[in-house]
C-alpha positions in Angstrom: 83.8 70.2 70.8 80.7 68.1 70.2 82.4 65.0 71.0 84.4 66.2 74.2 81.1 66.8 75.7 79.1 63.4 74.8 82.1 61.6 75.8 82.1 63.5 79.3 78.6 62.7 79.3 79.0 59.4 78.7 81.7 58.9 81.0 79.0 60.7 83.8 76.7 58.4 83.0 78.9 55.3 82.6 82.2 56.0 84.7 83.2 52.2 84.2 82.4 48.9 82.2 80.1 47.4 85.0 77.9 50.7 85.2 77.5 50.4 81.4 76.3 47.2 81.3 73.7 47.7 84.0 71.9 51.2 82.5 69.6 51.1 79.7 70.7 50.9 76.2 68.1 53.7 76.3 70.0 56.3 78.6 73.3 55.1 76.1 71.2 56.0 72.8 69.8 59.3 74.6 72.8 60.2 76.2 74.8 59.4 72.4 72.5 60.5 69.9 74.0 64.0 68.7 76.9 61.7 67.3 74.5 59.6 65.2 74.0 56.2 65.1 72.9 56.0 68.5 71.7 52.8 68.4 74.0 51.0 66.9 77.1 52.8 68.9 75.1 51.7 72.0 74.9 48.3 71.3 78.7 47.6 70.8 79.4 49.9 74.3 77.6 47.7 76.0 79.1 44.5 73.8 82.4 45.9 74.5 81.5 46.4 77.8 80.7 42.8 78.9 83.8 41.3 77.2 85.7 43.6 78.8 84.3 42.6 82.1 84.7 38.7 81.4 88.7 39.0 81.0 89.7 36.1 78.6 90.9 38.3 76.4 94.5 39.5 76.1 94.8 43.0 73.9 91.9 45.3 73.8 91.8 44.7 70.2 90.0 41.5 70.9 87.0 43.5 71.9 84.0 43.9 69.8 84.7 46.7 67.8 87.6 48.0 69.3 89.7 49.4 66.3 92.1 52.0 66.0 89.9 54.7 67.0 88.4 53.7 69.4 91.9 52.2 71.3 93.2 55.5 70.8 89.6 57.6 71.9 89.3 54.7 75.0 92.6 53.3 75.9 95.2 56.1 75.9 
């Protein structure tokens, strides 16, 4: 249940790749931080974010830590 709602949250907050990389890793890490790791986590959403955004890659897996999780969690 945790999750569900910082991943709403998130999604609120971020509703796309561009918006992500233009708020504050701050507002990420505050908006994150009941899952742990807040900073860290932040830092590869917006990572992911901006290679995402530049398109020259071909499978998501490419992306900074995109993994099985998170291609399931983001992608499906």
């Amino acid at each position: 249940m945790q999750t569900k709602k910082v991943v709403s949250n998130f999604f609120k907050l971020c509703p796309d790749a561009k918006s992500c990389t233009q708020v504050t890793r701050e507002e990420i890490e505050k908006t994150i931080k009941t899952l742990g790791f807040q900073h860290k986590r932040a830092e590869m959403l917006q990572r992911l974010s901006e290679e995402y955004l530049d398109e020259s890659w071909t499978h998501v897996t490419q992306l900074h830590g995109v993994g099985k999780y998170v291609l399931f969690a983001l992608f499906c």
